[in-house]
Each structure stands twice: as structure tokens, then as C-alpha cells.
One Martini backbone bead per residue (centre of mass of N, CA, C, O) as a GRO file, in nm:
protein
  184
    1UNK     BB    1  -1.190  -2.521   2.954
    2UNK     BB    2  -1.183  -2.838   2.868
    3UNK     BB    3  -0.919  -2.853   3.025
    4UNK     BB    4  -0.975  -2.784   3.323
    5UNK     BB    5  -1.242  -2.981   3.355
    6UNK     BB    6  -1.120  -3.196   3.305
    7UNK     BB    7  -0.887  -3.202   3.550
    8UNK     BB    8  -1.182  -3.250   3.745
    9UNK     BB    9  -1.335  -3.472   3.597
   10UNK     BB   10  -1.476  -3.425   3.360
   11UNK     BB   11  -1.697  -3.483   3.063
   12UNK     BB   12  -1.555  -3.331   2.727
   13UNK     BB   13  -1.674  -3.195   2.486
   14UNK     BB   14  -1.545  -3.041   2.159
   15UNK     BB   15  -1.670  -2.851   1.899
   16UNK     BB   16  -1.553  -2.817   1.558
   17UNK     BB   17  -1.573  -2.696   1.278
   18UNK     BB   18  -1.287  -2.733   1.176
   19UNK     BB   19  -1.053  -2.994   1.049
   20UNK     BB   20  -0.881  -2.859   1.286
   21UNK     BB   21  -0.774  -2.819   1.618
   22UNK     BB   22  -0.697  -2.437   1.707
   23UNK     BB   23  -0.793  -2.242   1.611
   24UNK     BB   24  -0.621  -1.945   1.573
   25UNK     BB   25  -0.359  -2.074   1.588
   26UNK     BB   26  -0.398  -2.256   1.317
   27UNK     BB   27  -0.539  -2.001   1.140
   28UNK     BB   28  -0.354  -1.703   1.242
   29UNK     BB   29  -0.066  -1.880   1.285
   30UNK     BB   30   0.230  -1.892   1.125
   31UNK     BB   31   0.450  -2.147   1.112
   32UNK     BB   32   0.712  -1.972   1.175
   33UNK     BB   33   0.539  -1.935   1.497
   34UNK     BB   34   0.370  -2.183   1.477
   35UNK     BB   35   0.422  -2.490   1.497
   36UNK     BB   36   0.207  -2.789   1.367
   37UNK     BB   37   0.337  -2.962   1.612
   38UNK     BB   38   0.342  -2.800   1.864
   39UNK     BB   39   0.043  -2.782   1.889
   40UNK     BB   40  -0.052  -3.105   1.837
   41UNK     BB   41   0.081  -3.157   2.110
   42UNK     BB   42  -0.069  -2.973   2.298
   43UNK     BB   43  -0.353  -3.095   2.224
   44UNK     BB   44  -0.298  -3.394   2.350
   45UNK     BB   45  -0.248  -3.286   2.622
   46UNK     BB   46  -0.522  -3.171   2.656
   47UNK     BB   47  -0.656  -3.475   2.632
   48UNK     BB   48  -0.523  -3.676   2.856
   49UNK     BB   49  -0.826  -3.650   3.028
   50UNK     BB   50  -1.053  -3.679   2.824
   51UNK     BB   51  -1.095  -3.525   2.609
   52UNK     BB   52  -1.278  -3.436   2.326
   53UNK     BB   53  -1.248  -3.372   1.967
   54UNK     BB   54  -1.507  -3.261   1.729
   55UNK     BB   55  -1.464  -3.214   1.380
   56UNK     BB   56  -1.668  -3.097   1.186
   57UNK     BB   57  -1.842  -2.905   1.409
   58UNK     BB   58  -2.164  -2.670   1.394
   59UNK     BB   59  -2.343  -2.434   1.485
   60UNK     BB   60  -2.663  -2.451   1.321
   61UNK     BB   61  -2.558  -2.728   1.133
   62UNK     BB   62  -2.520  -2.991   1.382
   63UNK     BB   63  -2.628  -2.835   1.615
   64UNK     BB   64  -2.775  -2.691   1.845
   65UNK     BB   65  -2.810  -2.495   2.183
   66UNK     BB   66  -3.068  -2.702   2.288
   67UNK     BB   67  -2.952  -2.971   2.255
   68UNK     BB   68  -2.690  -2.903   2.437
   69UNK     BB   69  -2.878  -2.831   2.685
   70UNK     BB   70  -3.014  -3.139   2.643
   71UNK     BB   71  -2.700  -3.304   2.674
   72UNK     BB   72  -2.588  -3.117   2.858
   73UNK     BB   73  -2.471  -2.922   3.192
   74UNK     BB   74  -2.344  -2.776   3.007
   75UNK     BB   75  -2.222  -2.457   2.807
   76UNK     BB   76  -1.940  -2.322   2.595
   77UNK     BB   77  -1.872  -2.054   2.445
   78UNK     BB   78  -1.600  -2.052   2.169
   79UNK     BB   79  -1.635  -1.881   1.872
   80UNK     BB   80  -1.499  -1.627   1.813
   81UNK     BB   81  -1.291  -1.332   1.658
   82UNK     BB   82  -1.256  -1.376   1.300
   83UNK     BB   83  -1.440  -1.136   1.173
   84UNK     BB   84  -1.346  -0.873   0.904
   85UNK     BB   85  -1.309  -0.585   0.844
   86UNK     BB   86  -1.341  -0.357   0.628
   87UNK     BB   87  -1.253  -0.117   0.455
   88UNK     BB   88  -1.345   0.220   0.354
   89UNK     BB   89  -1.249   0.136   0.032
   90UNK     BB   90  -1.237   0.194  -0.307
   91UNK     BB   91  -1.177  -0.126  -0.431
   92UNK     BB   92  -1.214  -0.383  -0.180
   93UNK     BB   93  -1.335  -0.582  -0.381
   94UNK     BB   94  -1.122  -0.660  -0.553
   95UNK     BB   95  -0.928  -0.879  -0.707
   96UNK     BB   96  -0.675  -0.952  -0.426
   97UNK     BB   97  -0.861  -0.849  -0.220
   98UNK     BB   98  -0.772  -0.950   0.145
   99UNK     BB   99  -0.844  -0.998   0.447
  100UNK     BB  100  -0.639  -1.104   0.672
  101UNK     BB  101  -0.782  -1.335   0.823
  102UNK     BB  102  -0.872  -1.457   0.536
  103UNK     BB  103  -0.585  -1.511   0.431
  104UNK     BB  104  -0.454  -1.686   0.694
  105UNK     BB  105  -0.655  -1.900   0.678
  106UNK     BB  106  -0.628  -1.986   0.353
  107UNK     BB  107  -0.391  -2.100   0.392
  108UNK     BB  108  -0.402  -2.284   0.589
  109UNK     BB  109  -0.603  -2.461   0.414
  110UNK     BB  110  -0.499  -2.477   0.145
  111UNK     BB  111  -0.623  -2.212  -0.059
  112UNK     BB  112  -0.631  -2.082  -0.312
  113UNK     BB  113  -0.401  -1.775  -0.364
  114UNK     BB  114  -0.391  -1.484  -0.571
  115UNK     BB  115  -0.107  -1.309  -0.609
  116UNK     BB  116   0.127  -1.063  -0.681
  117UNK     BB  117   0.436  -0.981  -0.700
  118UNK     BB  118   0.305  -0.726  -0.600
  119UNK     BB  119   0.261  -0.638  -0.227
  120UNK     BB  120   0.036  -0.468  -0.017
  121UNK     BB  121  -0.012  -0.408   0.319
  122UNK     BB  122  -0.262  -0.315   0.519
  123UNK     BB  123  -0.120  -0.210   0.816
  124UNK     BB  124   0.009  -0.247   1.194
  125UNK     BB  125  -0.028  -0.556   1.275
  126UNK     BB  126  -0.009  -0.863   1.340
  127UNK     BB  127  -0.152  -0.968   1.086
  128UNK     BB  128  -0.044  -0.801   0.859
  129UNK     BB  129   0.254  -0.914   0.923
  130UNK     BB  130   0.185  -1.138   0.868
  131UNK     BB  131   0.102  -1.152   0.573
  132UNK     BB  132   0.363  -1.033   0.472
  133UNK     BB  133   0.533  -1.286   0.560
  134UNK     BB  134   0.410  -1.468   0.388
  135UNK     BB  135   0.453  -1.388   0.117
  136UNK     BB  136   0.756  -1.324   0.100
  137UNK     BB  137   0.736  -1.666   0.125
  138UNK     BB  138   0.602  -1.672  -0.187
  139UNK     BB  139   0.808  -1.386  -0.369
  140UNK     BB  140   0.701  -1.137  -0.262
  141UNK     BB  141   0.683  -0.823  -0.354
  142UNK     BB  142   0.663  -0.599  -0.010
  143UNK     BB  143   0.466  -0.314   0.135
  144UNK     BB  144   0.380  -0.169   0.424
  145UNK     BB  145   0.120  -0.002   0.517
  146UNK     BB  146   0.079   0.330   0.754
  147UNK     BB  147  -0.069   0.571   0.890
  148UNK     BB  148   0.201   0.556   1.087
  149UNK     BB  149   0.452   0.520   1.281
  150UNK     BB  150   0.670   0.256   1.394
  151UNK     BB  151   0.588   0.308   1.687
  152UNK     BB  152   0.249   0.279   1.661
  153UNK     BB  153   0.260   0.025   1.637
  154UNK     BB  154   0.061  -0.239   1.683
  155UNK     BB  155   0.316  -0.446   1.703
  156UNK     BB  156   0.555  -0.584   1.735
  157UNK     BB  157   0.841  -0.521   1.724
  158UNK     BB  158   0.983  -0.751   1.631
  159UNK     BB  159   0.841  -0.843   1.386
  160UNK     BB  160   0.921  -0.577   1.223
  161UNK     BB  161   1.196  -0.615   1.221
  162UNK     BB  162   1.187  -0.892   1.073
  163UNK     BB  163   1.038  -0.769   0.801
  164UNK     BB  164   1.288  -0.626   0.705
  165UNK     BB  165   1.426  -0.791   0.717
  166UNK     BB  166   1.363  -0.958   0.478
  167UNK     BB  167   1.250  -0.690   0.309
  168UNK     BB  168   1.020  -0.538   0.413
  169UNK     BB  169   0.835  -0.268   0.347
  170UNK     BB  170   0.783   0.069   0.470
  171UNK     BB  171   0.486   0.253   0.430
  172UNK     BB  172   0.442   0.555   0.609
  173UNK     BB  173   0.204   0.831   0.648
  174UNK     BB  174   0.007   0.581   0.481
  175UNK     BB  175  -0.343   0.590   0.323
  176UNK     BB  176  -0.529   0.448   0.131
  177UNK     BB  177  -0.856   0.608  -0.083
  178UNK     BB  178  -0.831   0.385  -0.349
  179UNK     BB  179  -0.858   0.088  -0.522
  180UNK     BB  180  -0.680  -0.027  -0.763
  181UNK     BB  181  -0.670  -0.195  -1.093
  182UNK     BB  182  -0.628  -0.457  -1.368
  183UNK     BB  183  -0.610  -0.702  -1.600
  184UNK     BB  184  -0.388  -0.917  -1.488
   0.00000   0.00000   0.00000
């Protein structure tokens, strides 16, 4: 929004919560299928006619909805739809138990994720896809649970097949129950 506005000539701010601009695109997709040098180059392109992004700016924390409305001519909300819903399953909250969207950003942000050597990861889309490739590429035995056939995960086909060739299995017609843990 704020780069076709500024291409209209309008002088456009964007407030960004996180430490640097790119929402989903920098915290949920990784960096082997979008590097994040080809983002910063998008995003400076797209500040090109005047655009400003302003990030570690919150709203609610930061500046209110009020605030904006009496000091822009306009106001455009893109707050994104980032909060992971939880299976409801038994045991979904002990340690090492992580919500794919959680895992990704918090990884993109480089905070301490502590995985066992193997891991399971629930789920047939491309976050889960995602999640399993990455943890992969930090040496992980992986293997993607999926309640239905490989024909009807809803991920990329190409993804799916990239993670077979990585090494990740697949256990298809298979959903979990509940989360066991151990000590260790």
C-alpha cells in the first residue's frame, strides 16, 4: 500500500513492530527459498520514491490508532495474520513443542531454539515444510506427520519433493493423539 501511495506522490510512513522491515516475507520465510539480501534490495527499491519505514514501532505500544487518525490523512492497517493456532492436543505444550509460525520467526530473529536430534514435525503445509527444512539444515533426523496422502497436502508440490531429497520422511495417513515427553 504505502509503496503504490508513494509512487502517487503521497509522503507515506510505515510503522513496523519487528527490528527490520519485511513481515512475513523476512520472519516466516527462510532464507534458502528467500534470501534476505534480495528482500533488503525490494524493500530499498520500494522506499525509492519517498517511502520511510520506521521499525521497533508498535501500535498500542507506540503510538495509538487515535494518534494516527489525528496526525495522517489516512491510515491503513496491514497488522498481518501471524498468531499460530495450537493443535488440541495432549501435550502440545511441553518443551521442544513449537507452533510452526513460532518456530519460524524466532528463528529468523536468532533466539535460542532447542530441538532434539530427531523431530517430528505435525502438519502438510508450507509453514510445516518449511519448519522441517530448516531444522534439517541444523542436523536434524526429520520426519513430517500428515493425517492424509502426499497427493493432498496442501504445500507446494516442488517443496515437498525438495524435502524428501533433503533426507526429511514423510509419515502420511498419521496424526497424533498425544505429545509424550522424557527427561532428557
Amino acid at each position: 500500500c504505502g509503496y503504490y501511495l508513494s509512487n502517487r506522490g503521497y509522503d507515506v510512513n510505515v510503522f513496523e513492530a519487528a527490528p527490520e522491515p519485511g513481515g512475513w516475507l523476512r520472519y516466516g520465510i527462510p532464507e534458502y527459498r528467500l534470501p534476505k539480501e534480495i528482500l533488503r534490495k525490494e524493500i530499498e527499491l520500494m522506499c525509492s520514491n519517498g517511502m520511510v519505514i520506521q521499525t521497533g514501532k508498535k501500535l498500542g505500544v507506540d503510538f495509538s490508532l487515535s494518534q494516527l487518525s489525528s496526525e495522517y490523512d489516512a491510515v491503513y492497517l496491514a497488522i498481518g495474520a501471524q498468531k499460530a493456532v495450537p493443535m488440541k492436543v495432549k501435550g502440545n505444550d511441553l518443551p521442544g513443542c513449537y507452533l510452526g509460525v513460532d518456530y519460524l520467526r524466532d528463528y529468523a530473529l536468532g533466539k535460542e531454539i532447542k530441538t532434539g536430534r530427531k523431530v517430528a514435525v505435525v502438519g502438510g503445509g508450507n509453514t510445516a515444510v518449511d519448519c522441517a527444512r530448516t531444522v534439517r539444515r541444523l542436523g536434524a533426523d526429520v520426519t513430517i506427520v500428515y493425517r492424509r496422502t502426499k497427493k493432498e497436502m496442501p504445500a507446494e508440490e516442488y517443496e515437498v519433493d525438495a524435502a524428501e531429497k533433503e533426507g526429511i520422511r514423510l509419515l502420511l495417513l498419521t496424526n497424533p493423539v498425544e505429545y509424550k515427553g522424557d527427561d532428557r
